[in-house]
PDB file of N, CA, C and O in Angstrom:
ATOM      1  N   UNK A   1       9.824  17.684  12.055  1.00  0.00           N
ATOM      2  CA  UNK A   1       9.018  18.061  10.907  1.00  0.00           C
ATOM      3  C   UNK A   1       7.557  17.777  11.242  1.00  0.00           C
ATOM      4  O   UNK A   1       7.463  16.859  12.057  1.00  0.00           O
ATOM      5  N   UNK A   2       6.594  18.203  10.922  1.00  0.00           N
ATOM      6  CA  UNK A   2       5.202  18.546  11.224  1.00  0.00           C
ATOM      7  C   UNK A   2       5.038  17.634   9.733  1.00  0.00           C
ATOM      8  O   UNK A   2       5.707  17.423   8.721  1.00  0.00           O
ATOM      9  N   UNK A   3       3.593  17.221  10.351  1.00  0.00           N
ATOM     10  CA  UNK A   3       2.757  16.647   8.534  1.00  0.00           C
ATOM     11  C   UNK A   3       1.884  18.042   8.260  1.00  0.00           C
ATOM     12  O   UNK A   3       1.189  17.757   7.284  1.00  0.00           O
ATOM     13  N   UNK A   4       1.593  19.389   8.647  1.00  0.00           N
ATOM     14  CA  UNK A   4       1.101  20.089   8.234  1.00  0.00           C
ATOM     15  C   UNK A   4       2.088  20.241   7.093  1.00  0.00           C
ATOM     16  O   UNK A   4       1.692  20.350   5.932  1.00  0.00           O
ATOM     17  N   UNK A   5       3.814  20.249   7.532  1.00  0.00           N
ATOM     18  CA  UNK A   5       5.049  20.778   6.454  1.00  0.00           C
ATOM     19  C   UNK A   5       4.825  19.802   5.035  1.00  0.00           C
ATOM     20  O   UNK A   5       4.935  20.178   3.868  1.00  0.00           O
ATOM     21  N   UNK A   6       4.507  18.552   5.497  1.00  0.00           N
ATOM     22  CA  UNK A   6       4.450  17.619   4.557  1.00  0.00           C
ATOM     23  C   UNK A   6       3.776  17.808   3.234  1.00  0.00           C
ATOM     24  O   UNK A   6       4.271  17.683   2.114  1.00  0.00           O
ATOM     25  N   UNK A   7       2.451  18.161   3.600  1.00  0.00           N
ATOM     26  CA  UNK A   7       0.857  18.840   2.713  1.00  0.00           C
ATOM     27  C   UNK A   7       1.458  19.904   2.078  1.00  0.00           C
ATOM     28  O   UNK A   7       1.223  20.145   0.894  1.00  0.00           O
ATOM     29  N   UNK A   8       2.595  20.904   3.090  1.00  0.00           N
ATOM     30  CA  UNK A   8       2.123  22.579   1.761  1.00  0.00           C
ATOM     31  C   UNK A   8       2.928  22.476   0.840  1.00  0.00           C
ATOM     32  O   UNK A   8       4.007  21.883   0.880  1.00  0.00           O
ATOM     33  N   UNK A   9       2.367  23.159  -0.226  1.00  0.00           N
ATOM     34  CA  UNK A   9       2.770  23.377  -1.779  1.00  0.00           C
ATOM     35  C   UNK A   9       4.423  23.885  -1.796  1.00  0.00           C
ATOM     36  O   UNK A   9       5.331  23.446  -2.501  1.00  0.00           O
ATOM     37  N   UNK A  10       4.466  24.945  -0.782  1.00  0.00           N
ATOM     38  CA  UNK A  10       5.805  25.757  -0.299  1.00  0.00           C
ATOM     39  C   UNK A  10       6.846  24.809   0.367  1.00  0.00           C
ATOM     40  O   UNK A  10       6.569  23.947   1.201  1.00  0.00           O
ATOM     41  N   UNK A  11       8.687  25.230  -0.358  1.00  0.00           N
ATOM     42  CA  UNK A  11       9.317  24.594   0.858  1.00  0.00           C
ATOM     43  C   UNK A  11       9.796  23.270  -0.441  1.00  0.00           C
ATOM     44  O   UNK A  11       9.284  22.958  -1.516  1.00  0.00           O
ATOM     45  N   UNK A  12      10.807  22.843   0.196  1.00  0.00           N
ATOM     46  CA  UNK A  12      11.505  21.628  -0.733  1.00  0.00           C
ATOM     47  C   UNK A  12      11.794  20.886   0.518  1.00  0.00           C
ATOM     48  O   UNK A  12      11.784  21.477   1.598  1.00  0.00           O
ATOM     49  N   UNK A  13      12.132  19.212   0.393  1.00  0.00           N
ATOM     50  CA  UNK A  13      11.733  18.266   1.669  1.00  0.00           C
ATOM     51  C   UNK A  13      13.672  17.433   0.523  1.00  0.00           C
ATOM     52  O   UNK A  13      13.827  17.452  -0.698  1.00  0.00           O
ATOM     53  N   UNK A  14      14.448  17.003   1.341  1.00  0.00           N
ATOM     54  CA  UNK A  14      15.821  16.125   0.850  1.00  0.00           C
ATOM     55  C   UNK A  14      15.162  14.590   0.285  1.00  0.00           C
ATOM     56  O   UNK A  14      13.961  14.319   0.300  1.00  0.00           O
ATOM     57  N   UNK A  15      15.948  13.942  -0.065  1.00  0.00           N
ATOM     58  CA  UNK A  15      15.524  12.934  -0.739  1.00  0.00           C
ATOM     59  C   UNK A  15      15.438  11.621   0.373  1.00  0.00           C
ATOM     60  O   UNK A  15      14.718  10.624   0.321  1.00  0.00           O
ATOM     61  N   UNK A  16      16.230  11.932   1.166  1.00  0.00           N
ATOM     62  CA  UNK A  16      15.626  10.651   1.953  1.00  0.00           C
ATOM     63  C   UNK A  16      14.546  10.771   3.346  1.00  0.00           C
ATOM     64  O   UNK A  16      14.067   9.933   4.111  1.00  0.00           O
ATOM     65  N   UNK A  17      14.446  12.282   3.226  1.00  0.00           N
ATOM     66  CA  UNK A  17      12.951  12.065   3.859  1.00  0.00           C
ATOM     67  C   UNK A  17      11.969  11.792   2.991  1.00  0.00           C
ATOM     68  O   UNK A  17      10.918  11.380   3.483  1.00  0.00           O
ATOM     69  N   UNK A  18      12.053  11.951   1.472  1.00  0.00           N
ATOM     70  CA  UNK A  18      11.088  11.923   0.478  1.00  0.00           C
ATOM     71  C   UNK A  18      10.950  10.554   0.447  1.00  0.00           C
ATOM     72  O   UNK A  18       9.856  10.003   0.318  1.00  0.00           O
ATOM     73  N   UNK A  19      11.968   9.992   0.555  1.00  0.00           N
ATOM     74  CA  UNK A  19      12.117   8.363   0.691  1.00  0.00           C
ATOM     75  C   UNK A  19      11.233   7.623   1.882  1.00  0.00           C
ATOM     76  O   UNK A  19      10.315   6.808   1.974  1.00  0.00           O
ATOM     77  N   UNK A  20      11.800   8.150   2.447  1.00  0.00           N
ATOM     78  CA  UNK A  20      11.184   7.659   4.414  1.00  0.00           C
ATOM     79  C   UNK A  20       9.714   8.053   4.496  1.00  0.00           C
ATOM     80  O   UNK A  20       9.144   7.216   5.196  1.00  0.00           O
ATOM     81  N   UNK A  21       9.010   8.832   4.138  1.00  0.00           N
ATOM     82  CA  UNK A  21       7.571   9.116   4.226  1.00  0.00           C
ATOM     83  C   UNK A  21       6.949   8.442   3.436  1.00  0.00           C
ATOM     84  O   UNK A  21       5.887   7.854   3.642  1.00  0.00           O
ATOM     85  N   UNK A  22       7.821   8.500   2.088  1.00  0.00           N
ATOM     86  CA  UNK A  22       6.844   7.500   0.855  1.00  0.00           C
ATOM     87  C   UNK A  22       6.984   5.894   1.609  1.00  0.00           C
ATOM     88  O   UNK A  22       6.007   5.159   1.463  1.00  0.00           O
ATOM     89  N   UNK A  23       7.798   5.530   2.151  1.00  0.00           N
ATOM     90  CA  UNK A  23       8.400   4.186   2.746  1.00  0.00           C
ATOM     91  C   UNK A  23       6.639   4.183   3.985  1.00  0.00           C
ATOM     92  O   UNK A  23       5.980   3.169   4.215  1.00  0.00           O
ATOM     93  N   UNK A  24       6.448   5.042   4.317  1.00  0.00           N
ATOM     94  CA  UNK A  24       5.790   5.137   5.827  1.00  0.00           C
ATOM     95  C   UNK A  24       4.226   4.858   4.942  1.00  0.00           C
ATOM     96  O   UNK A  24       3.446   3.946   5.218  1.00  0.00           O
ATOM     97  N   UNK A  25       4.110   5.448   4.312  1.00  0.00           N
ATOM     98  CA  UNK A  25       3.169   5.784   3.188  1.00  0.00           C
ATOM     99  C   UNK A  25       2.487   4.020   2.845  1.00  0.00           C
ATOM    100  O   UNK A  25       1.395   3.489   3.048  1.00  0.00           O
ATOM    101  N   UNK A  26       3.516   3.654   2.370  1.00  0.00           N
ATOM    102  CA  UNK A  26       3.247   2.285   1.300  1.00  0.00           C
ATOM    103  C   UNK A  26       3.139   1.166   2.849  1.00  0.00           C
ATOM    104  O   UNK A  26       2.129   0.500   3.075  1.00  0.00           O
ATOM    105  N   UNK A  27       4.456   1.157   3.831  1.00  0.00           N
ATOM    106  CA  UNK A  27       3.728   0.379   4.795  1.00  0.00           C
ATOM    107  C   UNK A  27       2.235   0.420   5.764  1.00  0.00           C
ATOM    108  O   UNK A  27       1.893  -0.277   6.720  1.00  0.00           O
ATOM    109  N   UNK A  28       1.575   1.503   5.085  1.00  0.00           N
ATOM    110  CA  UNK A  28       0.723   2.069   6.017  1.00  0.00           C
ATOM    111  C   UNK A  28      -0.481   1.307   5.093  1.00  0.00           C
ATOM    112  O   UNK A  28      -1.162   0.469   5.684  1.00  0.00           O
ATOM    113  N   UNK A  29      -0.702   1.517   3.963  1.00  0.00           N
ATOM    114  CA  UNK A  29      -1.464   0.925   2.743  1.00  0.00           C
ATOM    115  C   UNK A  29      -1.425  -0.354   2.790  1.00  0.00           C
ATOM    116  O   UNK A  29      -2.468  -0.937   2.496  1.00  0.00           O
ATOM    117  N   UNK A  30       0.073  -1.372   3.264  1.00  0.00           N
ATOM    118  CA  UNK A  30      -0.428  -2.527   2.943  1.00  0.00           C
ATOM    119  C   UNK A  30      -0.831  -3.366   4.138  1.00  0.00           C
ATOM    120  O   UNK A  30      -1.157  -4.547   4.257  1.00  0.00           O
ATOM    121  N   UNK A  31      -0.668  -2.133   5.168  1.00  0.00           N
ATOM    122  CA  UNK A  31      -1.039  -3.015   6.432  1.00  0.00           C
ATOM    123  C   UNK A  31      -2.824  -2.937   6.498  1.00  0.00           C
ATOM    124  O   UNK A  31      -3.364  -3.792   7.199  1.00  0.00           O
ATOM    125  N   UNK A  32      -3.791  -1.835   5.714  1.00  0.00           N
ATOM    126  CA  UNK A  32      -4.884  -1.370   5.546  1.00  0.00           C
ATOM    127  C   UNK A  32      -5.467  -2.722   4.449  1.00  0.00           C
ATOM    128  O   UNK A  32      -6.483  -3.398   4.607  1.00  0.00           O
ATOM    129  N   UNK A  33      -4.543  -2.808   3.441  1.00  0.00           N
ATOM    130  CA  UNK A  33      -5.054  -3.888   1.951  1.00  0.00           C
ATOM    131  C   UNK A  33      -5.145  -5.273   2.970  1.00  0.00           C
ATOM    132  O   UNK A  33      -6.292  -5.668   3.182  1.00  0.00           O
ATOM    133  N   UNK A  34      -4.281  -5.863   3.468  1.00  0.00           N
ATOM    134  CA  UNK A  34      -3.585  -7.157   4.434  1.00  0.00           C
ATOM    135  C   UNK A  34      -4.758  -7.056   5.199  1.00  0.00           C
ATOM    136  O   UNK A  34      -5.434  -8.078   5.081  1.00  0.00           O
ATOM    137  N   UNK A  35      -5.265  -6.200   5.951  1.00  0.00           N
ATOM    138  CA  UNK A  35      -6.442  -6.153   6.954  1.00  0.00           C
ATOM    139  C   UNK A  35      -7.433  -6.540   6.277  1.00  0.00           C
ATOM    140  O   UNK A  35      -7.906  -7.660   6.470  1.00  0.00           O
ATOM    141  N   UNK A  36      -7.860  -5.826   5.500  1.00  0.00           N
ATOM    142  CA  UNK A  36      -9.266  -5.369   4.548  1.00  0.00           C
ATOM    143  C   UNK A  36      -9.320  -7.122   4.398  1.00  0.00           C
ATOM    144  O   UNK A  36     -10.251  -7.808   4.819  1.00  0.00           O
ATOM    145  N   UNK A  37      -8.047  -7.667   3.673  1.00  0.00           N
ATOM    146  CA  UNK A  37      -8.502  -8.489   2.539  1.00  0.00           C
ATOM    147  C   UNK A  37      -8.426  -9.918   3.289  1.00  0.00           C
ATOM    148  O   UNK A  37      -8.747 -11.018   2.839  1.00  0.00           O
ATOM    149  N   UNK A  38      -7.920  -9.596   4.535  1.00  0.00           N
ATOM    150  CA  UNK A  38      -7.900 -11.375   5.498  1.00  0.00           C
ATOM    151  C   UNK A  38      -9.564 -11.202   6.356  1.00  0.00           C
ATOM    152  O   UNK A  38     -10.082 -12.202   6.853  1.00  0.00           O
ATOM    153  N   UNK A  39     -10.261  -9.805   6.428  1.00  0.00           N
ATOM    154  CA  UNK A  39     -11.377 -10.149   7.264  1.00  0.00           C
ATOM    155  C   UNK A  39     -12.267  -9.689   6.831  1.00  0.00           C
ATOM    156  O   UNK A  39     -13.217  -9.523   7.597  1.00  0.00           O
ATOM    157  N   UNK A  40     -12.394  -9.293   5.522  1.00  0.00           N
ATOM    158  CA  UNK A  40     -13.501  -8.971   4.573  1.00  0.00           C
ATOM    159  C   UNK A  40     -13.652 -10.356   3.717  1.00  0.00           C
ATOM    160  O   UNK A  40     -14.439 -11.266   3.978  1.00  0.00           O
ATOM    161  N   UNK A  41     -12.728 -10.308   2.646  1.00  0.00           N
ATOM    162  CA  UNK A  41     -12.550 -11.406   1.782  1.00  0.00           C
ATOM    163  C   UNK A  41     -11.842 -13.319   2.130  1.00  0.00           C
ATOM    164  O   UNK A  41     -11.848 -14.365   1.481  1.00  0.00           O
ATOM    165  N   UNK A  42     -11.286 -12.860   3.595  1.00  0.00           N
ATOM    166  CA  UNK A  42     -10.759 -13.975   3.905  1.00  0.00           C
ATOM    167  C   UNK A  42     -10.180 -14.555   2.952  1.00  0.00           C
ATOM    168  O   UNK A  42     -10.606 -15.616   2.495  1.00  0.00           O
ATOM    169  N   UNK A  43      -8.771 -13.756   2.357  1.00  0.00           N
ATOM    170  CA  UNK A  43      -7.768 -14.204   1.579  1.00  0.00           C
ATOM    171  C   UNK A  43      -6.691 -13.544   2.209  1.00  0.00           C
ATOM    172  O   UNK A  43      -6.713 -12.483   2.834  1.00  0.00           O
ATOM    173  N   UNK A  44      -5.429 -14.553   1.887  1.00  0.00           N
ATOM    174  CA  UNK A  44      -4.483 -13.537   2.373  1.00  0.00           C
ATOM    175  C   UNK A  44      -4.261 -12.598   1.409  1.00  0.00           C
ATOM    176  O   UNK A  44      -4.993 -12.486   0.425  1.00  0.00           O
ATOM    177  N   UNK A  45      -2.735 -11.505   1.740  1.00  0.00           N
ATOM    178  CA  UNK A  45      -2.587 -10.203   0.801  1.00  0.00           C
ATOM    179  C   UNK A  45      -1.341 -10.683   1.146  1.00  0.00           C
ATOM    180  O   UNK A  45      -0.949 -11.159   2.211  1.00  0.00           O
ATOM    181  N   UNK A  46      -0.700 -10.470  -0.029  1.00  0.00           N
ATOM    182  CA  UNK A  46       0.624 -10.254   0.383  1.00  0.00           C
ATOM    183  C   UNK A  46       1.543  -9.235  -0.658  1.00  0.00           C
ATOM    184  O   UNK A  46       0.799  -8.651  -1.447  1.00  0.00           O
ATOM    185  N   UNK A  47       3.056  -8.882  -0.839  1.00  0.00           N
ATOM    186  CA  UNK A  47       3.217  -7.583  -1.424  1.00  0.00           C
ATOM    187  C   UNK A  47       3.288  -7.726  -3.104  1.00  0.00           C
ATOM    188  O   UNK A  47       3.349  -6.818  -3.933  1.00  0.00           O
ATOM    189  N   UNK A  48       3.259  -9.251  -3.324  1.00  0.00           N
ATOM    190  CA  UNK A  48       3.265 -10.324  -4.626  1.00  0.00           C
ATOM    191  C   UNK A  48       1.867  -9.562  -5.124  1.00  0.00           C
ATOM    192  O   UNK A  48       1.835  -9.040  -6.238  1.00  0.00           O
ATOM    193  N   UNK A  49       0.856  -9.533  -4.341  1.00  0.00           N
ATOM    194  CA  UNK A  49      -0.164  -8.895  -4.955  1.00  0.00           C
ATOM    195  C   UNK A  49      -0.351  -7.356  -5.846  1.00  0.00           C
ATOM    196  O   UNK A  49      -1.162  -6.976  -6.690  1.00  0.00           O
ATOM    197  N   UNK A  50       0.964  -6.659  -5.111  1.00  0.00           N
ATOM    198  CA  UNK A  50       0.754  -5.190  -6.083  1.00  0.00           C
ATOM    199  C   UNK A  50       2.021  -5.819  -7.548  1.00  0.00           C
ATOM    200  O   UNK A  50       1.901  -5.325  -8.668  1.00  0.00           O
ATOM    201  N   UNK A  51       2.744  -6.532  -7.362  1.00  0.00           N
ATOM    202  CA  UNK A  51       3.746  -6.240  -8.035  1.00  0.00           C
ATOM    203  C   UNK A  51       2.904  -7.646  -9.463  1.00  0.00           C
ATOM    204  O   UNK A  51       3.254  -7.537 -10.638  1.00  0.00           O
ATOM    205  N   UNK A  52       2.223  -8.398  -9.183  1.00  0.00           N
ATOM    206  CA  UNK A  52       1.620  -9.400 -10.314  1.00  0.00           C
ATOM    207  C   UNK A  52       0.522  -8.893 -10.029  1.00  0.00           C
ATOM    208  O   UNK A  52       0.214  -9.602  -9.071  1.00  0.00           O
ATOM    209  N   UNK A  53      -0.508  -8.004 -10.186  1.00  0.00           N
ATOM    210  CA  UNK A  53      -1.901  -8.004  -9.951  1.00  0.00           C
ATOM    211  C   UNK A  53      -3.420  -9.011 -10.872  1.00  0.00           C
ATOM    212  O   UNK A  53      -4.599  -9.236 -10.599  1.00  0.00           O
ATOM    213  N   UNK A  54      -2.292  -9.417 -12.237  1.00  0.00           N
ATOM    214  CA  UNK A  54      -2.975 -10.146 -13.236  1.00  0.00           C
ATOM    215  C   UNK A  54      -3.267 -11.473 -12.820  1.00  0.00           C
ATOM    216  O   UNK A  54      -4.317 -12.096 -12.985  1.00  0.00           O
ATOM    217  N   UNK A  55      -2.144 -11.860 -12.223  1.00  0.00           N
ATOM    218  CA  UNK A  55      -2.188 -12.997 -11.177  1.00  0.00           C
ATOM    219  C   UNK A  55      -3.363 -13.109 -10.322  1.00  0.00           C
ATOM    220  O   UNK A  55      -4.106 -14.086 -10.428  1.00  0.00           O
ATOM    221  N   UNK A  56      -3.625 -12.001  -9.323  1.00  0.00           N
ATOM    222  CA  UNK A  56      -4.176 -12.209  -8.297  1.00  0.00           C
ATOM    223  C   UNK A  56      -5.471 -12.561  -8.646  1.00  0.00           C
ATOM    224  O   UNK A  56      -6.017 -13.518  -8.097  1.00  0.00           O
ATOM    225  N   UNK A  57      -6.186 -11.706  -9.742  1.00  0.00           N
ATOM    226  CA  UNK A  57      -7.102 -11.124 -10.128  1.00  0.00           C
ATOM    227  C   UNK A  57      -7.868 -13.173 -10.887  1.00  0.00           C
ATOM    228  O   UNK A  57      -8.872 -13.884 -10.833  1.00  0.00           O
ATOM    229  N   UNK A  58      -6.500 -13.146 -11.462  1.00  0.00           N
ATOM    230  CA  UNK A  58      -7.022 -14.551 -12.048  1.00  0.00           C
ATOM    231  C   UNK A  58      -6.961 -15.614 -10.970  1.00  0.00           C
ATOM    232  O   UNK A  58      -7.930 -16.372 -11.013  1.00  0.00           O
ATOM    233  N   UNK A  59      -6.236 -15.826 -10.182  1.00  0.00           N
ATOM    234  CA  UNK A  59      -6.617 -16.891  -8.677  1.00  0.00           C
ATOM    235  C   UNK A  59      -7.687 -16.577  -8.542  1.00  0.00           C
ATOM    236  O   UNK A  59      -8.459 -17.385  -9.058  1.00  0.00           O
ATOM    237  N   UNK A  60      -8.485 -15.176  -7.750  1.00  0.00           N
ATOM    238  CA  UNK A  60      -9.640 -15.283  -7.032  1.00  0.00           C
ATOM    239  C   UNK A  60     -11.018 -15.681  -8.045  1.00  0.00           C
ATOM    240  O   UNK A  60     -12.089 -16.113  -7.619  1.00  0.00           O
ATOM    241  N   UNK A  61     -10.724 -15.448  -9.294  1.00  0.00           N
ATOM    242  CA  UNK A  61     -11.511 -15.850 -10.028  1.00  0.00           C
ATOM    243  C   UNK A  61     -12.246 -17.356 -10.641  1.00  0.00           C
ATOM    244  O   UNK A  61     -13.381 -17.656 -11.013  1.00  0.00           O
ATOM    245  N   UNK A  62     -10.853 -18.135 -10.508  1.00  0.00           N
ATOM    246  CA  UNK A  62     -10.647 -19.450 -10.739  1.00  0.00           C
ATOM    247  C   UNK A  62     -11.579 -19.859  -9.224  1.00  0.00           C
ATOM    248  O   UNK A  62     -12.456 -20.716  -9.335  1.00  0.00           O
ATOM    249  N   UNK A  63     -11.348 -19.244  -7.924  1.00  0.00           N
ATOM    250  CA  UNK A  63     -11.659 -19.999  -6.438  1.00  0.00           C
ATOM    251  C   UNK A  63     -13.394 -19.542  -6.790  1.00  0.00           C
ATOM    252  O   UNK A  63     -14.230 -20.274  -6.261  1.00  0.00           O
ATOM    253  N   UNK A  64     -13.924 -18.364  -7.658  1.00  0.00           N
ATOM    254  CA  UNK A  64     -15.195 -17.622  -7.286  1.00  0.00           C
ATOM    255  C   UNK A  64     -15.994 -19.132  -8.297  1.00  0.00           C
ATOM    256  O   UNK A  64     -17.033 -19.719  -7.992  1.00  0.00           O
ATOM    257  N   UNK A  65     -15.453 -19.303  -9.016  1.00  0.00           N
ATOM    258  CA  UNK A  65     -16.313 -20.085 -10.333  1.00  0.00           C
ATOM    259  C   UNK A  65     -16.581 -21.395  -9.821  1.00  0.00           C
ATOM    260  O   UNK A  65     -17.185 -22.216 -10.511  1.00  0.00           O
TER     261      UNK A  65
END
C-alpha cells in the first residue's frame, strides 16, 4: 500500500489497517510530544499525559509558581 493510497478521498482501506496506521500515527506523535517536551521544557512526557491532561497542566503550574 502506498501513503499516496492512504490521503485519497477514493477507495475503502479494512479495519485493521485502519487500526495499524492510526496505531503508527499516535506512536509517531508521542515520540515527537516525549522529544519536544524532555529538550525544550525538560519535563518528562509520558502517555498519562494525553489521557489526565488536567493533571499535567496543574503539576507544571504548581513547579512554574
Amino acid at each position: 500500500m502506498s501513503a499516496a493510497f492512504l490521503f485519497s478521498p477514493r477507495g475503502t482501506i479494512d479495519r485493521a489497517r485502519y487500526f495499524l496506521v492510526g496505531l503508527v500515527f499516535v506512536l509517531c506523535k508521542f515520540a515527537v510530544d516525549a522529544t519536544l517536551s524532555v529538550d525544550v521544557f525538560h519535563q518528562p512526557w509520558s502517555p498519562c499525559e494525553y489521557l489526565f491532561p488536567r493533571f499535567s497542566l496543574t503539576r507544571l503550574q504548581t513547579q512554574w509558581s
